[in-house]
C-alpha positions in Angstrom: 1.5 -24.2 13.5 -1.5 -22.7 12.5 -4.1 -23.9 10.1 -6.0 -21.2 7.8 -9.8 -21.0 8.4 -12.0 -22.1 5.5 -13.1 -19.4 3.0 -16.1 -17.4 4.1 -16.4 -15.6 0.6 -15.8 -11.9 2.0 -12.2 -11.0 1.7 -11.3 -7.3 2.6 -8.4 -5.4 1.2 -7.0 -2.6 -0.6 -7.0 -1.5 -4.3 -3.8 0.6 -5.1 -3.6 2.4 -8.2 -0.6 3.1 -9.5 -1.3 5.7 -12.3 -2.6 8.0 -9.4 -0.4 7.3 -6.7 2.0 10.4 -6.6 4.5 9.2 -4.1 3.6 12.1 -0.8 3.6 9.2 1.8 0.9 11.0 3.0 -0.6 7.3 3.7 2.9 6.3 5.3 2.4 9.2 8.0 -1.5 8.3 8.8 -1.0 4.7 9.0 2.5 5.8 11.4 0.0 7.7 13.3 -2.9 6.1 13.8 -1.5 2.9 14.9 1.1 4.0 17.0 -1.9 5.4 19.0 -4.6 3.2 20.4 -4.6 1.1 17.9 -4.0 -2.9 18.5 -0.5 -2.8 16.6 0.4 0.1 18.1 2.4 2.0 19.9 5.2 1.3 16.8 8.6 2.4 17.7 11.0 5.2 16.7 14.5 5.1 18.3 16.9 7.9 17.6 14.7 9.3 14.9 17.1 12.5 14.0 20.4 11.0 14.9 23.2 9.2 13.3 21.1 5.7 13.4 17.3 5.8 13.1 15.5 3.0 13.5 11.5 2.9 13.2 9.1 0.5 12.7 6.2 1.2 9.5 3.6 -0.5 8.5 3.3 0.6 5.1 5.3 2.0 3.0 6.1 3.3 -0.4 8.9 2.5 -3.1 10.0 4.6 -6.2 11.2 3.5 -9.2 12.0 4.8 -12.7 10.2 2.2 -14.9 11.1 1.9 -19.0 8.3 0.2 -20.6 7.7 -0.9 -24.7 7.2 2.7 -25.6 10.2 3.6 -24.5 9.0 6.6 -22.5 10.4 6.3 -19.1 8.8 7.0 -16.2 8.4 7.4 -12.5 5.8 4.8 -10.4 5.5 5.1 -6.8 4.7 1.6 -4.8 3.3 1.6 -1.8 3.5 -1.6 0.2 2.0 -3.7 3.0 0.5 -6.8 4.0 -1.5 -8.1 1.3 -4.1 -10.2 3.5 -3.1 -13.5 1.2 -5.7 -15.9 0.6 -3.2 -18.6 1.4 -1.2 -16.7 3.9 2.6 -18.4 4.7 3.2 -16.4 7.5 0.1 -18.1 9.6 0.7 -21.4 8.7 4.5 -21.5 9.8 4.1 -19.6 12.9 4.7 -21.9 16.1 2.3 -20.5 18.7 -0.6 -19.3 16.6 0.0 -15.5 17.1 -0.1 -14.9 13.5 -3.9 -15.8 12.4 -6.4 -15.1 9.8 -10.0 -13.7 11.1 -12.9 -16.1 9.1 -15.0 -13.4 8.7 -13.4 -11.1 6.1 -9.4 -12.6 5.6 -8.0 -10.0 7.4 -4.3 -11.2 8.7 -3.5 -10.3 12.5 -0.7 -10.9 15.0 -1.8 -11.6 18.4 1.1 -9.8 19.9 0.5 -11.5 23.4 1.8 -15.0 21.3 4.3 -13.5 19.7 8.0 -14.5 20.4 9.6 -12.4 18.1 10.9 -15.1 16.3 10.7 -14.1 12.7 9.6 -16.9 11.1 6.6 -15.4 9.6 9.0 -12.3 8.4 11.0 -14.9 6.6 7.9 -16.9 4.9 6.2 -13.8 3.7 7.4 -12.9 -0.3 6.6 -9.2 0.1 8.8 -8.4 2.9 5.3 -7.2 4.5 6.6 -7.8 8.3 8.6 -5.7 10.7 9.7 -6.9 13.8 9.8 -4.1 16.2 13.0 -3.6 18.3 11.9 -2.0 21.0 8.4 -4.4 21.6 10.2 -7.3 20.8 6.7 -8.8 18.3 6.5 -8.8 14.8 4.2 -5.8 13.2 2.3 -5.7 10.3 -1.2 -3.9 8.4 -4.3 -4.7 10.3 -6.7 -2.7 7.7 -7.2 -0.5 10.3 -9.6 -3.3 12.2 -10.0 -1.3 14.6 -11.8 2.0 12.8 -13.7 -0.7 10.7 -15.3 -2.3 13.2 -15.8 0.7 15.1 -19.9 1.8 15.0 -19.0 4.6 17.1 -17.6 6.0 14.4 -18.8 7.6 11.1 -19.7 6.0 8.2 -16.8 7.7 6.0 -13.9 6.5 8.7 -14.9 3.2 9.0 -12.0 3.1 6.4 -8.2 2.4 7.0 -6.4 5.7 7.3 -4.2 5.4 4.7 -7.1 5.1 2.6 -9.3 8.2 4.3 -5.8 10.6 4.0 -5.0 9.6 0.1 -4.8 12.8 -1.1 -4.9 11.4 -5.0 -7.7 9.1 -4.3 -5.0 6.5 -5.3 -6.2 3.9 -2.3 -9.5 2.0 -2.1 -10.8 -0.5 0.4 -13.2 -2.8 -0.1 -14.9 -6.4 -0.3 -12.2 -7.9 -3.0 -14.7 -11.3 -2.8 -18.0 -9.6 -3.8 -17.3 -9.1 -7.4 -20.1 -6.4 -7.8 -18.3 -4.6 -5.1 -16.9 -1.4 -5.8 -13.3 -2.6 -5.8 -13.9 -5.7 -7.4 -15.7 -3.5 -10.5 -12.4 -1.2 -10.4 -10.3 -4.5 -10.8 -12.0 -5.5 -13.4 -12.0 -2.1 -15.4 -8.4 -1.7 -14.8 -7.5 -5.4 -14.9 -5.7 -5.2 -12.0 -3.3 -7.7 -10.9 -1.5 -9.7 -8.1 2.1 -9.1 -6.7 4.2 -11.9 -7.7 1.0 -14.2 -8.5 3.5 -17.3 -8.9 4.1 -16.8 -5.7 0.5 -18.8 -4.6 -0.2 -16.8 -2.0 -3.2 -15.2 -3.6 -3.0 -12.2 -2.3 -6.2 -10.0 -1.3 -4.6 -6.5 -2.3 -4.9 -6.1 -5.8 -2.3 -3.4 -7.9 -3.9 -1.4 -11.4 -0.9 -0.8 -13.3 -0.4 2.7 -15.1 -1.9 3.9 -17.8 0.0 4.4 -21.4 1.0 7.8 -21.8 0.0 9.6 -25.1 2.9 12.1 -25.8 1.8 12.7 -29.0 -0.6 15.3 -27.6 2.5 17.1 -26.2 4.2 17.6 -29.4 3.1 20.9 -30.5 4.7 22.1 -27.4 8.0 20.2 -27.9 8.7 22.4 -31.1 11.1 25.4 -30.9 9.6 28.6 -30.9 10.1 31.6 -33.0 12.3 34.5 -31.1 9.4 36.8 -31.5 6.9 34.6 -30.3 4.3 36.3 -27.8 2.2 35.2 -25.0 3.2 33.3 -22.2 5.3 30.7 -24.0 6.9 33.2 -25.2 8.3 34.8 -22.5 9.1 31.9 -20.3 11.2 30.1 -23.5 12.9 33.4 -23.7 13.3 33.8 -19.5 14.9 30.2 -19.2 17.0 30.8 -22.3 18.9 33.0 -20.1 19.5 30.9 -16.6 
């Protein structure tokens, strides 16, 4: 088995926000991309991809869900998922030949896929279902934070990021030193008061979640009134175009 290293104090991960997060996988694609490139995880497998049974293997990805909260105003929240870079990470510490590991420096989970045996073990430990086993490699794959374009000098400043974070489109992902708490991230956390995934869980997980915001519809309720049959302008028009479709 193998033991987690002892806190360094810098713990890298993700902020997702879920109030901006509009669901265009856009983040899926990039991560799909870039590590099925050069990148240590990669290449990730796609068998059959437009026949009767697809199989691929992803990294991240992202959930919908129609949510109903107090108000009573439902609403749609997109949830993008992957490893969470727990503090105290199960997967490591049930794995039986070390492959899955935790880097000292920063808390970033890996899988030495020259280790792995495919055995699942950490799959099964992990509460997130954060963990795919790829069919066609045979190893277990997972989120690397894109370790490989952060600790890349060679490249610039601005994509020393993961890529699901430089392609967000919403500016719904941000990465960051979650253990500095005057980091950028950490301050966002704070403001938003951000939370864990299934904190009773233990696994204190590095990825931190700011939930959405309440929706005022008040402000909508001018609009919600009918309109007069001669009403002009533009609201006009269309209430009297989709009155007859």
């Amino acid at each position: 088995m193998t033991a987690l290293p002892p806190p360094t104090g810098r713990a890298l991960g993700l902020v997702i926000d879920l109030d901006t997060c509009v669901g265009c996988h856009a983040c899926v694609v990039a991560c799909k991309e870039w590590n099925s490139g050069s990148s240590p995880a990669g290449p990730l497998s796609d068998t059959d991809a437009y026949g009767a049974e697809p199989s691929g293997t992803f990294l991240n990805r992202v959930h919908t869900f129609e949510a109903v909260p107090d108000d009573g105003q439902p609403r749609v929240v997109h949830f993008p998922k992957s490893c969470l870079h727990c503090a105290e990470a199960p997967c490591v510490t049930v794995c039986p030949t070390g492959a899955s590991w935790k880097r000292a420096a920063d808390g970033i989970v890996l899988v030495n896929e020259a280790d792995c045996i495919g055995c699942g073990l950490c799959a099964w430990a992990c509460p997130y279902g954060a963990r795919e086993l790829d069919p066609v490699a045979g190893t277990m794959k997972k989120c690397t934070l894109c370790e490989d374009r952060i600790d890349n000098p060679g490249l610039p400043e601005a994509d020393r990021i993961p890529a699901c974070v430089r392609t967000c489109p919403a500016g719904a992902r941000h990465f960051g030193d979650l253990g500095d708490p005057e980091s950028a991230v950490s301050r966002l956390v704070a403001e938003r008061g951000g939370i864990d995934l299934m904190p009773e869980q233990g696994t204190r997980p590095t990825n931190k979640y700011l939930p959405p915001r309440a929706r005022d519809v008040a402000v909508l309720a001018p609009l919600l009134d009918p309109l007069p049959e001669d009403a002009g302008g533009f609201l006009g028009w269309l209430d009297r175009t989709l009155a007859r479709l």
